[in-house]
C-alpha positions in Angstrom: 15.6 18.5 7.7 16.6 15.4 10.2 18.0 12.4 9.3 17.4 9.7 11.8 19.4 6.2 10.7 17.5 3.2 11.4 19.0 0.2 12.9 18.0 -3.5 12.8 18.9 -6.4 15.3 19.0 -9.5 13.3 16.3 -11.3 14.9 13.6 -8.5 13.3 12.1 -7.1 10.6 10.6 -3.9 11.3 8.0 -2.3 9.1 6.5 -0.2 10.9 5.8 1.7 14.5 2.6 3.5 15.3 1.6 5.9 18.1 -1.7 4.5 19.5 -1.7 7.0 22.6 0.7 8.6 24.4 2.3 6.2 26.6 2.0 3.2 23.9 3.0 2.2 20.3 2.8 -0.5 18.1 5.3 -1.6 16.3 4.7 -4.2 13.4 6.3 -7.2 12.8 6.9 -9.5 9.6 9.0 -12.5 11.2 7.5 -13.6 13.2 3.9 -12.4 12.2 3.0 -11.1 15.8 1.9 -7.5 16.7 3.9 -6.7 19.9 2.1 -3.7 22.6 4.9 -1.4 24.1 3.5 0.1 26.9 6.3 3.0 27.7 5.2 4.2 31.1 5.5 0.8 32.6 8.3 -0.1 30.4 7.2 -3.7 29.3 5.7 -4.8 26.3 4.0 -8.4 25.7 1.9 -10.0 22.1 -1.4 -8.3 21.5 -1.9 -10.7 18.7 -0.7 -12.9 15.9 -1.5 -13.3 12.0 -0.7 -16.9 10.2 1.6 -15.0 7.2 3.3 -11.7 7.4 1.7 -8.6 9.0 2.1 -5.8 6.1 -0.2 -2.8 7.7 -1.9 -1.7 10.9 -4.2 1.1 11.3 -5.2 2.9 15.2 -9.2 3.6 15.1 -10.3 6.1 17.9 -13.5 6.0 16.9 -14.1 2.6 17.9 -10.5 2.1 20.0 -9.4 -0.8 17.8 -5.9 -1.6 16.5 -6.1 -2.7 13.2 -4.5 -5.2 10.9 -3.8 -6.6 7.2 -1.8 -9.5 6.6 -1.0 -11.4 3.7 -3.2 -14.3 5.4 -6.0 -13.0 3.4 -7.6 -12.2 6.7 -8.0 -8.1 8.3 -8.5 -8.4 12.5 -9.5 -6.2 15.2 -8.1 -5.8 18.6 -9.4 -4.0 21.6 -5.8 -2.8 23.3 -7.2 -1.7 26.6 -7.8 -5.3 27.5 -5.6 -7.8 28.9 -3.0 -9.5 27.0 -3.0 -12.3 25.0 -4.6 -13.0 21.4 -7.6 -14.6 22.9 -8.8 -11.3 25.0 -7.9 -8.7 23.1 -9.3 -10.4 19.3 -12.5 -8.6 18.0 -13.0 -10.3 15.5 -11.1 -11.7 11.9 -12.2 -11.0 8.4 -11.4 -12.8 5.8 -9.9 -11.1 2.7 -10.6 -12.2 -1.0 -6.3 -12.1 -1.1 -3.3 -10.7 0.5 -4.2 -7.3 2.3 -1.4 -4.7 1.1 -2.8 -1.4 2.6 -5.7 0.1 5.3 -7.0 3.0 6.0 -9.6 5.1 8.4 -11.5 8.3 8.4 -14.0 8.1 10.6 -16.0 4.9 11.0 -15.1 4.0 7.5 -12.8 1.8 6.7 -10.6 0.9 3.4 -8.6 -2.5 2.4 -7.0 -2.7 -0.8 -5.7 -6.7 -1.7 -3.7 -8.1 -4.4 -5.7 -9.1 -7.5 -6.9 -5.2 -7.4 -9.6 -5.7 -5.1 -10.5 -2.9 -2.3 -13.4 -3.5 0.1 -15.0 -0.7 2.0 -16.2 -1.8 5.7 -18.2 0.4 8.4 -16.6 0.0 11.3 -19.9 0.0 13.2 -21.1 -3.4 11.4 -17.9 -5.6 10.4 -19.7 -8.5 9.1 -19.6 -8.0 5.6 -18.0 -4.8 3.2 -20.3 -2.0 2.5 -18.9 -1.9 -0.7 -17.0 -4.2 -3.1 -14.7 -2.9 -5.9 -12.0 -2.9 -8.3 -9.4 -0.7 -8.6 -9.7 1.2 -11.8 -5.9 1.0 -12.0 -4.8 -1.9 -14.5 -1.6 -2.8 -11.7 -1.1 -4.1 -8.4 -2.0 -1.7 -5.7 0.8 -0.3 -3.5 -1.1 2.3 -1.1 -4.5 3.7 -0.1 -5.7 6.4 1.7 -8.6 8.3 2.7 -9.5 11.7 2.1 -9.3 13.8 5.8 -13.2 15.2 4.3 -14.1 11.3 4.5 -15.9 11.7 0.5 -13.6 9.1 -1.1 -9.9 7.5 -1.1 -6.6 8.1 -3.0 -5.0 4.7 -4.6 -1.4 4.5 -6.3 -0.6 1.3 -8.1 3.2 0.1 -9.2 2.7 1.8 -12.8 3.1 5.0 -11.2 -0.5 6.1 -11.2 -2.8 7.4 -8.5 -6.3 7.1 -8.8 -8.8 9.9 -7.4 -12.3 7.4 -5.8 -15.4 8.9 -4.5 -17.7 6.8 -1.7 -21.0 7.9 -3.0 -22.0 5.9 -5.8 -24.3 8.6 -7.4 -23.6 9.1 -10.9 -22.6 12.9 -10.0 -20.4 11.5 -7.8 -18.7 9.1 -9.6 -18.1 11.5 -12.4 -15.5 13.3 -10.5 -13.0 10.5 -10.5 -10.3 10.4 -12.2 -6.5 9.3 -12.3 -3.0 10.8 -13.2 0.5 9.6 -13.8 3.5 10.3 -11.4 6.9 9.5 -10.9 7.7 9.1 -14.6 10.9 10.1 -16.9 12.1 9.8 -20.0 15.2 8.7 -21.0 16.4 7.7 -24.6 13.6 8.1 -25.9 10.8 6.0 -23.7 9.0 5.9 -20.7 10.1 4.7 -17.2 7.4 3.9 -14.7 8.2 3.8 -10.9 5.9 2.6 -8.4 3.7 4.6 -6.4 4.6 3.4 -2.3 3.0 6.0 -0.5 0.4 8.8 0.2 -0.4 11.3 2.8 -2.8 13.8 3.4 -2.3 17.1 4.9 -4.2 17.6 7.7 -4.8 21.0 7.0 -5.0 21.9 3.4 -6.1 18.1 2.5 -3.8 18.6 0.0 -1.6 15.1 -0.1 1.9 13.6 -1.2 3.1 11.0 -3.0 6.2 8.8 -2.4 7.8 6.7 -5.2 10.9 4.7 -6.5 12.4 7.1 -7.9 13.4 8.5 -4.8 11.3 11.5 -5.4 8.1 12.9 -2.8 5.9 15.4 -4.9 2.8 17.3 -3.6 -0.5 17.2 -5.9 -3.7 19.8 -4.7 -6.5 17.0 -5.8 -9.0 19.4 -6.1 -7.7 21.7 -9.0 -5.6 18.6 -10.9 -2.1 20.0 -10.0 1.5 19.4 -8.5 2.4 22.2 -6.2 5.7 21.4 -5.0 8.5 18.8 -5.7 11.5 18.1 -2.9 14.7 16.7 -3.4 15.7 13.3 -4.5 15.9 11.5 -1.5 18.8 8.6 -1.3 16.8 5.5 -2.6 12.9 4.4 -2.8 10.3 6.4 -1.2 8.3 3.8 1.4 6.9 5.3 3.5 5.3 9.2 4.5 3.6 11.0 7.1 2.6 14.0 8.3 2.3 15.5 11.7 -0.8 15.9 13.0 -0.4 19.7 12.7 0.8 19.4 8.9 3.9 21.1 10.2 6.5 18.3 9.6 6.8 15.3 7.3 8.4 12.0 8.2 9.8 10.1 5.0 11.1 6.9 5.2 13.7 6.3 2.5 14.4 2.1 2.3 14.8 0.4 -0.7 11.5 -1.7 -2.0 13.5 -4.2 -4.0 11.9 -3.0 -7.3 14.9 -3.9 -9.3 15.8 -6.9 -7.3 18.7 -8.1 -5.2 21.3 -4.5 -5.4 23.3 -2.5 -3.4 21.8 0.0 -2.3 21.8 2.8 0.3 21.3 2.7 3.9 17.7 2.9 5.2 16.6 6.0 7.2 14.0 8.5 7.7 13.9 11.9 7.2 12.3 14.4 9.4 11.7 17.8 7.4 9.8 21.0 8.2 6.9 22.0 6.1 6.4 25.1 4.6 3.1 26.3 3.5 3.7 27.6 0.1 4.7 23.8 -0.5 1.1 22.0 0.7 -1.3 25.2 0.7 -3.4 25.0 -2.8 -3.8 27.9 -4.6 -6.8 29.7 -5.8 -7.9 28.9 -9.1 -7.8 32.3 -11.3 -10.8 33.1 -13.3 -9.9 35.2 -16.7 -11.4 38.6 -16.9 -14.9 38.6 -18.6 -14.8 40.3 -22.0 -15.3 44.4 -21.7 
């Protein structure tokens, strides 16, 4: 496992950096609210765009070669990348948000924004003018993360109570029979119950098996399918923020920054954590059928 330190300048507040293609990434600003292109093979960078309040997430579609973004403007915008700079020429178009957008995410042409007040609208990608679908979560707590399934049939959702809810697309009362939610990134102590929220999930690209990144400093790997945890890792320093996966499923990037969940502490140094993946830790195992009777 690698541990890469990260380092802020003063002027920033970085919460984010995103690969877009191979000579450009994204990285994602909360003061100011811009989003800033870094083009690497030329070496500059300028403003793709701006939002009115902070910028909290930013997704990459190939599918329709769009950049992304959520704020907590109440608004989610689109921006074409390949054209020329400046907000103007590169805006597709702005949606506004019933509240502050906290987390996207793609498979496909679909799209997924989950807000404050529990709220989560599903948009096709091909017809932005209004959500294909309005919902609630079924989580009773604010939402910290969503995230597709790779199979494109539904989305995962983890809310500060440390829950994480299992939603399927098709509305069909077959379909929505198969939801269902679990509890992670609990203890006990004394006696009662502590809750941590529920930052982060990632799928594996391979096994679509996913993990889960809490407070408790913990990252634990569920198999959705057969209702399981199949591996825990090591307590990482401090909160869990952020995870992702390689796009082999070979390594996973965890960010380990405290969320401020308990307030104003000290607390240990951000960084992010580069570990290999082995595959008896995100491969799901067969389900094992008991004998019949002789």
């Amino acid at each position: 496992m690698t541990r890469v330190p990260i380092h802020y300048e003063e002027s920033s507040c970085t919460v984010g950096l995103y690969s877009i293609v191979a000579s450009m990434m994204i990285p994602l600003g909360l003061v100011p609210a811009l989003i800033i292109r870094i083009v690497f093979s030329h070496g500059k960078e300028d403003i793709l765009g701006r939002h009115d309040a902070p910028v909290r997430c930013i997704e990459y579609s190939y599918a329709a070669g769009q950049v992304i973004t959520g704020s907590w403007d109440k608004t989610l915008k689109c921006w074409d990348p390949r054209g020329a700079s400046g907000q103007e020429r590169t805006l597709v178009g702005t949606y506004p948000q019933p509240e502050r957008v906290y987390s996207l995410s793609l498979v496909g042409n679909r799209l997924v924004v989950a807000t404050a007040g529990r709220q989560v609208n599903v948009y096709d990608l091909r017809n932005m003018s209004q959500p294909e679908q309005r919902r609630e979560s079924s989580l009773k707590y604010q939402t910290r993360c969503v995230r597709c399934y790779p199979n494109g049939t539904g989305y995962a959702l983890s809310s500060v109570e440390g829950r994480v809810a299992m939603e399927f697309f098709d509305l069909s009362e077959a379909s929505q029979a198969k939801k269902y939610a679990f509890k992670c990134h609990r203890k006990s102590e004394a006696g009662r119950d502590i809750v941590y929220p529920v930052n982060a999930i990632a799928f594996h690209p391979v096994y679509g098996t996913f993990a889960t990144g809490g407070c408790d400093g913990f990252v634990n790997v569920w198999d959705g399918n057969n209702k399981k945890r199949l591996y825990q890792y090591s307590k990482y320093p401090t909160s869990i923020a952020a995870l992702s996966f390689s796009r082999d499923g070979r390594l996973l990037a965890v960010a380990s920054s405290y969320t401020f969940e308990e307030g104003e502490k000290p607390h240990e140094p951000d960084a992010i954590f580069v570990r290999s993946v082995n595959e008896i830790e995100v491969k799901p195992k067969p389900k094992v059928y008991p004998n019949p009777p002789a």
